[in-house]
C-alpha positions as CSV (number, residue, x, y, z in Angstrom):
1,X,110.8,56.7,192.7
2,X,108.8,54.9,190.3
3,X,106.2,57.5,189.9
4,X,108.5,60.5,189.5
5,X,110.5,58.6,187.0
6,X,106.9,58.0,184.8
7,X,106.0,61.9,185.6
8,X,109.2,63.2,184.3
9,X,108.5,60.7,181.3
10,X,104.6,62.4,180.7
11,X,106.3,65.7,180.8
12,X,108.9,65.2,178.2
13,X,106.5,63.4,176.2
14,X,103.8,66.4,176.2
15,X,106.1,69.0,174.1
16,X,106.3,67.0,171.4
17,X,103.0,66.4,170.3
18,X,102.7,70.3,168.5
19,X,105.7,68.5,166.6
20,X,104.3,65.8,166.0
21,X,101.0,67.5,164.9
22,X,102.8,70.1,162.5
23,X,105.1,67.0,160.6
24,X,101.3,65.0,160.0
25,X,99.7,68.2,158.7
26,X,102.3,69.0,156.3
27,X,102.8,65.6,155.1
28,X,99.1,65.3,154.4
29,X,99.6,68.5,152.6
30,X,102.5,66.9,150.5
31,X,100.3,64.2,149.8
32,X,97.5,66.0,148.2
33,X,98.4,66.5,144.9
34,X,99.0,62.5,144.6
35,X,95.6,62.1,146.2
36,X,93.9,64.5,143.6
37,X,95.8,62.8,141.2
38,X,94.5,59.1,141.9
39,X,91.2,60.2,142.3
40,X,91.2,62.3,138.5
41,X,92.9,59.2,137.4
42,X,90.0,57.0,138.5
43,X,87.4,59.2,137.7
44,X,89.0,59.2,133.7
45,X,88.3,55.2,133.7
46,X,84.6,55.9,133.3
47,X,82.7,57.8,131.6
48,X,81.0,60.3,133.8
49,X,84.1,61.0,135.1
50,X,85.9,61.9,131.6
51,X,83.3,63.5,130.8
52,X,83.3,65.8,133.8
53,X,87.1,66.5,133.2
54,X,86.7,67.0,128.7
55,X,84.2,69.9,130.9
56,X,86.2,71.1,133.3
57,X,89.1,71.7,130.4
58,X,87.2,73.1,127.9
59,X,86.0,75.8,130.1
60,X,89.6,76.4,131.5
61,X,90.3,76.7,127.3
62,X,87.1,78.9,126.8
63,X,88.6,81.2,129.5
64,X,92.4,81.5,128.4
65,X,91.6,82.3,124.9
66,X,88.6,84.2,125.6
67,X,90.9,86.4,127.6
68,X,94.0,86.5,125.5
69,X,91.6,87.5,122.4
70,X,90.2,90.6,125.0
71,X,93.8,91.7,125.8
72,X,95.0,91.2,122.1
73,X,92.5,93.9,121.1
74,X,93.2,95.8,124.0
75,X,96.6,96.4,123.4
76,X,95.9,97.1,119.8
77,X,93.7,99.7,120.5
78,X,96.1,101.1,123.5
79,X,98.5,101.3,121.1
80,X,96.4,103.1,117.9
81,X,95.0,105.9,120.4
82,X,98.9,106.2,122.1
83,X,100.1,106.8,118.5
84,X,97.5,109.4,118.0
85,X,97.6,111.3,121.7
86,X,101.5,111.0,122.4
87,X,103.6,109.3,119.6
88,X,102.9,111.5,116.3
89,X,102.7,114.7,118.0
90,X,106.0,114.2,119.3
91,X,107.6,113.6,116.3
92,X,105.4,116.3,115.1
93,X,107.4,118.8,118.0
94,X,110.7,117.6,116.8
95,X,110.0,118.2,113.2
96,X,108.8,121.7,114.7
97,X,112.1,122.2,116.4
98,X,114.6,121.7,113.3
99,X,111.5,123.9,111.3
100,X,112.2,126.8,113.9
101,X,115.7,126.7,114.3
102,X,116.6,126.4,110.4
103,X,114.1,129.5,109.7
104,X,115.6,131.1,112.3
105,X,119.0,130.6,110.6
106,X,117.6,132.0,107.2
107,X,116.3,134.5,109.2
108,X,119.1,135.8,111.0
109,X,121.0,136.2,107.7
110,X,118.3,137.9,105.9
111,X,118.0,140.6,108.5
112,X,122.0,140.8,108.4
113,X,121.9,141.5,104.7
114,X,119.2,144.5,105.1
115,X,120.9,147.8,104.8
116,X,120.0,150.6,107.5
117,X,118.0,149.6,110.3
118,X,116.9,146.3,110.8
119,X,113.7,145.1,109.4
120,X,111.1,144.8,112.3
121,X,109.6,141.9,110.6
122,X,112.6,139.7,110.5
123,X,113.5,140.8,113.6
124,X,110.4,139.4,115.3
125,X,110.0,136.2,113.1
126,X,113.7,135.5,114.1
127,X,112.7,135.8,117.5
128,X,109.5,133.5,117.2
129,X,111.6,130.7,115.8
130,X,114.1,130.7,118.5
131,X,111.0,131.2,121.0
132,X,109.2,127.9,118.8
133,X,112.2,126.2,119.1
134,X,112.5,126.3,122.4
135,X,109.2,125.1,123.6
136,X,108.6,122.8,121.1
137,X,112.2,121.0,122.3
138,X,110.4,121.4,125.8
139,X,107.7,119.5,124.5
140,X,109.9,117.0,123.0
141,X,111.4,116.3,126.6
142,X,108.6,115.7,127.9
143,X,108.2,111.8,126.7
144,X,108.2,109.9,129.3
145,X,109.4,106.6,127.2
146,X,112.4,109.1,125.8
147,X,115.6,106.9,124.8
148,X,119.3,108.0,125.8
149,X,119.6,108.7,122.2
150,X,116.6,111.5,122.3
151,X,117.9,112.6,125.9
152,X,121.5,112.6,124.1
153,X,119.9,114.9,121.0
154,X,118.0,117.2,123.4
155,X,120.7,117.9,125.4
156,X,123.1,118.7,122.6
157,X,120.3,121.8,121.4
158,X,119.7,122.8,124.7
159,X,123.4,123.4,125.4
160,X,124.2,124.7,121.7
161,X,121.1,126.9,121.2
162,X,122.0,129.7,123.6
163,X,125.8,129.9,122.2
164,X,124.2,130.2,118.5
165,X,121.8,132.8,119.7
166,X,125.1,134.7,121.7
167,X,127.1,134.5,118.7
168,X,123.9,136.2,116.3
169,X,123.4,139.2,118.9
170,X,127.3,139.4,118.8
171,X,127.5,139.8,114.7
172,X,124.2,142.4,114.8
173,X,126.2,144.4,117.2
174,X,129.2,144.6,115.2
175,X,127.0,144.9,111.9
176,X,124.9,148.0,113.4
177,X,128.5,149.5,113.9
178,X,129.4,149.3,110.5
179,X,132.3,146.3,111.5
180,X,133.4,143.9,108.6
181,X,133.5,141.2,111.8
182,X,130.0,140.9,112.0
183,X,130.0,138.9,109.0
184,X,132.6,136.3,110.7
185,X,130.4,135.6,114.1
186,X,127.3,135.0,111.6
187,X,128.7,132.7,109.8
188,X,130.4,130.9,112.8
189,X,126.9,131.1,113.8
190,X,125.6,129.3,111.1
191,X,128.5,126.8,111.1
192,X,127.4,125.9,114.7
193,X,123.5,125.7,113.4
194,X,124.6,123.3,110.4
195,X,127.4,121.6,112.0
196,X,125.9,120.8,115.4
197,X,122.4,122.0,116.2
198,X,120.7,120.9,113.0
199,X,122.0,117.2,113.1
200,X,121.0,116.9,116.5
201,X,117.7,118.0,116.2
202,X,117.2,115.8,112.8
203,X,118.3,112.8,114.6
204,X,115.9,113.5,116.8
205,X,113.0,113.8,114.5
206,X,114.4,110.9,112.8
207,X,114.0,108.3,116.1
208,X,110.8,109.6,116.5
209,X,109.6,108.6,113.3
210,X,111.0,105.3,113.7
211,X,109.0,104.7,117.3
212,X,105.9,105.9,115.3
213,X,106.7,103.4,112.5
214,X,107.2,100.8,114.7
215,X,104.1,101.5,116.8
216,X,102.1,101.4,113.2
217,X,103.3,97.8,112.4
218,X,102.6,96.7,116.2
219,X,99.1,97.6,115.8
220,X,98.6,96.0,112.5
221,X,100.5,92.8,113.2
222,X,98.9,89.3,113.7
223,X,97.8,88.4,117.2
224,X,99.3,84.9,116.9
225,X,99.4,84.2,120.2
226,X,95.5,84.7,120.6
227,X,94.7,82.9,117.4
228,X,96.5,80.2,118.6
229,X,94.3,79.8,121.7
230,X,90.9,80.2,119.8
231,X,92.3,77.5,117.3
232,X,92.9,75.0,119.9
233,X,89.4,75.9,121.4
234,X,87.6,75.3,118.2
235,X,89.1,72.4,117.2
236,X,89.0,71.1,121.0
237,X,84.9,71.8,120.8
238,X,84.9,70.2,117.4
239,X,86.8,66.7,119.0
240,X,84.5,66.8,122.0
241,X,81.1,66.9,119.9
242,X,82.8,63.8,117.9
243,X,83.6,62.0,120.8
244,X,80.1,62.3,122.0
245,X,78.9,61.1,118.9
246,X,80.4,58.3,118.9
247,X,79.5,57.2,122.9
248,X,75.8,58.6,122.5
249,X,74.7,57.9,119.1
250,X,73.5,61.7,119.2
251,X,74.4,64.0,115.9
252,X,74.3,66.6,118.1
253,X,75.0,68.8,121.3
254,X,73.0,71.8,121.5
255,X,75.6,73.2,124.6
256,X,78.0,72.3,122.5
257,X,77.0,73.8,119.4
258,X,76.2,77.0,121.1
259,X,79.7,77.3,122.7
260,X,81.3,76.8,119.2
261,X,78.8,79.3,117.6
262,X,79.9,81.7,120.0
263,X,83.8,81.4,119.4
264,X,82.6,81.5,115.6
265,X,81.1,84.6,115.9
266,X,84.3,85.9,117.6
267,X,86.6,84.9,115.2
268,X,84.3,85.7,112.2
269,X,83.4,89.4,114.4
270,X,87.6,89.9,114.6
271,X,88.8,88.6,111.0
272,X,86.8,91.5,110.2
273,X,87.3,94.3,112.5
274,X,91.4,93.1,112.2
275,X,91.1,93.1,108.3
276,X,89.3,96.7,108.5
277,X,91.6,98.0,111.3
278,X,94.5,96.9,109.1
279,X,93.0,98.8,105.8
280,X,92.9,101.5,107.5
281,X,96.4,101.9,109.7
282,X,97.6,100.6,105.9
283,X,96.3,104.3,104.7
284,X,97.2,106.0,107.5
285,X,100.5,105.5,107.0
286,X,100.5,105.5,102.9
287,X,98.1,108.9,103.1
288,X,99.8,110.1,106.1
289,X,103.0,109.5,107.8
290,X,104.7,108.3,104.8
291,X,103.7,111.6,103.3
292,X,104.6,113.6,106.2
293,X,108.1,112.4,106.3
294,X,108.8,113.3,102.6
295,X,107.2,116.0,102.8
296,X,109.2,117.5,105.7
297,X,112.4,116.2,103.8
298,X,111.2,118.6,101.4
299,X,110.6,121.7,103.8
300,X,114.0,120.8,105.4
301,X,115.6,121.4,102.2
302,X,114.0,124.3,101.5
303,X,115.0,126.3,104.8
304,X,118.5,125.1,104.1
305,X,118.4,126.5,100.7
306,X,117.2,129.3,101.8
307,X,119.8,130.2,104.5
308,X,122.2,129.1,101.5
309,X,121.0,131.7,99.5
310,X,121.9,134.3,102.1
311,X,124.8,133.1,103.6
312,X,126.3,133.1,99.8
313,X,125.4,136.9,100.0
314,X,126.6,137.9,103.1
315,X,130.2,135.9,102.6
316,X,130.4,138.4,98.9
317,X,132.6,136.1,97.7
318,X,134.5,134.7,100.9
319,X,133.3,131.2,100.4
320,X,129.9,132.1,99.0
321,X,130.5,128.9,96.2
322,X,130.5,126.6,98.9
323,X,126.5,127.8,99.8
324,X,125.9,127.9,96.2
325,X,126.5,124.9,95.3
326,X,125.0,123.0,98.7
327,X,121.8,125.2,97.6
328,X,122.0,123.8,93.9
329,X,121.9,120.4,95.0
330,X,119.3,120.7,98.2
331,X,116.8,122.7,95.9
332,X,117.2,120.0,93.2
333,X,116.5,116.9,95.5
334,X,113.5,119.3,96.6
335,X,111.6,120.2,93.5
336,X,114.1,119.6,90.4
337,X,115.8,121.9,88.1
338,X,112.0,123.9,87.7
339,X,110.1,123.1,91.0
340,X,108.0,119.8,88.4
341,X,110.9,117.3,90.1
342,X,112.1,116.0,93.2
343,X,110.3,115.2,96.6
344,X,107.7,117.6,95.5
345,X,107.0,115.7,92.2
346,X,106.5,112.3,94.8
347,X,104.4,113.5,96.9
348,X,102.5,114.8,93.8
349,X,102.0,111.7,92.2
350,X,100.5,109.7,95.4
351,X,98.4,112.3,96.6
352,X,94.6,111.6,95.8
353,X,93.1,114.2,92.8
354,X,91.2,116.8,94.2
355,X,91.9,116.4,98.1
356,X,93.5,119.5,99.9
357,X,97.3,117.6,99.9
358,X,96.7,117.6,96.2
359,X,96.0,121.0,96.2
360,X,99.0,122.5,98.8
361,X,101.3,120.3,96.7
362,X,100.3,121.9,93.9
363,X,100.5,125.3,95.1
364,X,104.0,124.6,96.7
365,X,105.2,123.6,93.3
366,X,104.2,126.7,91.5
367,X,106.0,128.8,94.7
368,X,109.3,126.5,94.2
369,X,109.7,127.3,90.4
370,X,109.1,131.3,91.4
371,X,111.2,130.7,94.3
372,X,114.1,129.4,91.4
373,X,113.6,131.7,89.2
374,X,113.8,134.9,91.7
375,X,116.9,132.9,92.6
376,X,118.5,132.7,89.5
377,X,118.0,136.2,89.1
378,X,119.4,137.2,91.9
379,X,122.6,135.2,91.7
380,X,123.1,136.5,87.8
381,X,122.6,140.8,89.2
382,X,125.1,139.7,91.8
383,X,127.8,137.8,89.2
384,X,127.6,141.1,87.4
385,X,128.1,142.8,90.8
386,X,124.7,144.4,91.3
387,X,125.3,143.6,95.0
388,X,122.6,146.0,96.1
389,X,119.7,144.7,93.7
390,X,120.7,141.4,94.2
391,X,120.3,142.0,97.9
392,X,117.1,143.9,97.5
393,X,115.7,141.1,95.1
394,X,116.8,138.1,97.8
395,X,115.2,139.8,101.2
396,X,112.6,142.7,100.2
397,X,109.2,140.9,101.1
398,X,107.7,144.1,98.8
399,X,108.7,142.6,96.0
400,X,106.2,140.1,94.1
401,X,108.6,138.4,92.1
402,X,111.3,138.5,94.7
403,X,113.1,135.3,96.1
404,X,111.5,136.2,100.0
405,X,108.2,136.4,98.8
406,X,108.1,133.3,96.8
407,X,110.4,131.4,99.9
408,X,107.7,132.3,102.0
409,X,104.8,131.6,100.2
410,X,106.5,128.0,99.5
411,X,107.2,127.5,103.1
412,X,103.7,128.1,103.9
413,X,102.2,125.7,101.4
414,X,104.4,122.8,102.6
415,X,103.5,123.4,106.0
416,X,99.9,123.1,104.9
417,X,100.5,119.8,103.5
418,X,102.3,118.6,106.3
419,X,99.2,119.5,108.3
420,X,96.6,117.8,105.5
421,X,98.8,114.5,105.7
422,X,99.2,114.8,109.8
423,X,95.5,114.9,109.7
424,X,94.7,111.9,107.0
425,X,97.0,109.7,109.6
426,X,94.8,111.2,112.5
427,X,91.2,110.5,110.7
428,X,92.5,106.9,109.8
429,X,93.9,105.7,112.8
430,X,91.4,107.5,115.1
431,X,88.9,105.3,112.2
432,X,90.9,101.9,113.2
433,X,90.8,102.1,116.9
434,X,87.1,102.7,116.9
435,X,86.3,99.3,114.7
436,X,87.7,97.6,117.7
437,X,85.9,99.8,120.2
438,X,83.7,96.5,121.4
439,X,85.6,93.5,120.2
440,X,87.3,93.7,123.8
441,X,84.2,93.1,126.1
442,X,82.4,91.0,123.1
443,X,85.4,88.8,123.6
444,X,84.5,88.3,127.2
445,X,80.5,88.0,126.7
446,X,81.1,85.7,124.1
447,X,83.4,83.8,126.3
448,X,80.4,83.0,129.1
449,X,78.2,82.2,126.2
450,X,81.2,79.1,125.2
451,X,81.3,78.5,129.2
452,X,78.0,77.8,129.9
453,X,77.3,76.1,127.0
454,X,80.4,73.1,127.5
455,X,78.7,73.2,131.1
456,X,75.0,72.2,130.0
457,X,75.9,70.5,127.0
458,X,78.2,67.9,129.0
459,X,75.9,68.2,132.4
460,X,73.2,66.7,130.2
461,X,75.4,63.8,129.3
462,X,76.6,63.1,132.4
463,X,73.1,62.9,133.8
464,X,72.2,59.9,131.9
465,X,74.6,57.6,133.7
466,X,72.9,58.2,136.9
């Protein structure tokens, strides 16, 4: 009786041991971090022991900041080489898709106005622009970090574009029959192009100048948050030596010195390569961007004038003032009364002597005031009701001192100088991402250099007190 009662008691007893076992285990576990804290607590109450943990802190320091310097750069440079490969030629593609689709507008009324059959050559250029407009909106699409604004924009053309396009084929049909309706659907066609199309596709161009903008100042901002951690190194290399001075009687460290010659030559290596890097985004965006966007401002208005100039023609005096006076006030804020003014004349004045912008700007000035005067011309034969010559003198491409010939020619230079300024931002950027090409892994050598050198310069100390 006595026996099964202690057997039954071993047996109970035997289960709860793993219990037992798991409860001491994690408790020991719980207890750790107070153990490791007693111990770094007594091993700070004499010297080998601070001096082991000043060590063991510095390198953690020399680590964090040598890192955060190597990602600062690295970002930077992500970010320079993403404006160049993705960012700019995006914006570049919208700008191509309100080019397209407001030459194709011009277009389409040009051809309208020619008597007979159509001209071949506006036919095709009409179709290229629609074809351009489509597959540079395609392009557009295609950014992967696109907004809900830019998806709201893109959608807007791609649902509007084929009804413009409809309502075009719809007014040549009735114009090769001889119908006075024809005129109607082109002009509702326009409407839609002005009304709806146009603004969408400027407002798309217009948030992807801003994302290029704001990429620009990202790259040439401060890295505070990196500057911050080399600071604190530095001045915690500069406190250690001090304190060592002042237990050893020694002027100096050589690990020590080494390890704060190395984050010297970091910082002095980046204040440069940041200050160049800076210089240089700086002119990429005065030479470049900047100029691009005034520039297209300027080729914008033109292809509106231009379709003005039409559009008045083909409405004969059905609401032909209201073009007139939109293309009075769009040619002015382009290149002034005379092609000397407006965006032009800006553009002008910043552009470096004797560089091909110069040059383009130059040429585009001369086109505007021939452009202007072919106009002016052709509005005073149809005032007098010359509607024939006046027609002949807006759309004929044969002749030299015609309004087509000068439009083009205009059109042409500005795109030129859209291409020089695109390619001044391209050269400088490209320019500022390379300065920084090694500053990355130079951070991280430069890092090992401080490490090992807080490791020898305090091992040697600590030796002494054994």
């Amino acid at each position: 009786m006595v026996r099964d009662t202690a057997d039954r008691a071993r047996s109970q007893a035997v289960p709860q041991q793993p219990d037992d076992a798991r409860s001491l285990f994690v408790a020991a576990l719980l207890a750790l971090p107070g153990r490791g804290l007693r111990s770094v607590i007594r091993s700070a109450a004499m010297t080998p022991g601070r001096l082991t943990i000043i060590a063991v802190g510095l390198i953690g320091l020399t680590a964090i900041a040598a890192l955060t310097a190597s990602f600062a750069v690295r970002d930077r440079s992500d970010t320079l080489t993403d404006l160049t490969e993705r960012r700019e030629p995006l914006a570049a593609a919208a700008q191509q898709v309100y080019r397209a689709l407001s030459d194709a507008d011009a277009t389409a009324a040009s051809a309208f106005l020619a008597t007979g059959e159509e001209p071949e050559e506006l036919r095709q250029r009409y179709e290229n622009d629609v074809a351009m407009a489509g597959s540079s909106l395609s392009k557009a699409a295609s950014d992967p970090a696109a907004t809900p604004r830019m998806t709201a924009q893109i959608d807007v053309i791609s649902q509007q574009l084929p009804v413009y396009t409809g309502l075009v084929e719809t007014a040549r049909a009735n114009n090769r029959q001889g119908f006075p309706v024809g005129a109607s659907y082109l002009r509702e066609a326009s409407a839609l192009m002005r009304s709806v199309i146009l603004p969408a596709a400027e407002e798309l161009y217009r948030i992807d100048t801003e994302q290029v903008a704001e990429q620009q100042d990202d790259a040439g901002g401060f890295p505070l948050v990196a500057a911050l951690f080399v600071v604190a190194l530095l001045a915690a290399l500069v406190a250690t030596q001090l304190y060592l001075k002042r237990r050893t009687n020694r002027v100096l460290n050589l690990g020590l010195v080494m390890a704060t010659a190395a984050i010297g030559v970091g910082v002095l290596w980046s204040v440069a390569a940041l200050t160049v890097q800076s210089v240089l985004i700086g002119s990429g965006k005065d030479d470049g961007t900047e100029q691009v966007e005034v520039l297209v401002q300027a080729r914008i208005a033109a292809l509106k004038s231009r379709a003005d100039e039409t559009l008045t023609l083909v409405a004969r005096g059905d609401g032909g003032e209201g073009y007139e006076q939109e293309f009075i006030l769009l040619s002015k804020q382009m290149a002034g009364d005379d092609g000397s003014g407006g965006w032009l004349a800006d553009v002008a004045a910043s552009a470096k002597d004797g560089t091909p912008l110069a040059s383009e700007i130059a040429l585009a000035q001369e086109s505007a005031e021939q452009w202007l005067r072919a106009h002016a011309k052709v509005r005073e034969l149809d005032n007098a009701g010359n509607y024939a010559e006046a027609v002949q003198l807006a759309i004929d491409v044969g002749k030299s001192d015609g309004a087509a010939v000068a439009f083009v020619a205009l059109d042409d230079h500005l795109r030129a100088a859209i291409e020089e300024a695109r390619q001044s931002f391209y050269d400088d950027t490209t320019a500022a991402s390379r300065v920084v090409t090694l500053l990355a892994p130079g951070w991280i050598v430069l890092g090992v250099v401080a490490a090992l050198g807080v490791g020898a310069g305090i091992r040697e100390r600590v030796r002494e007190y054994r």
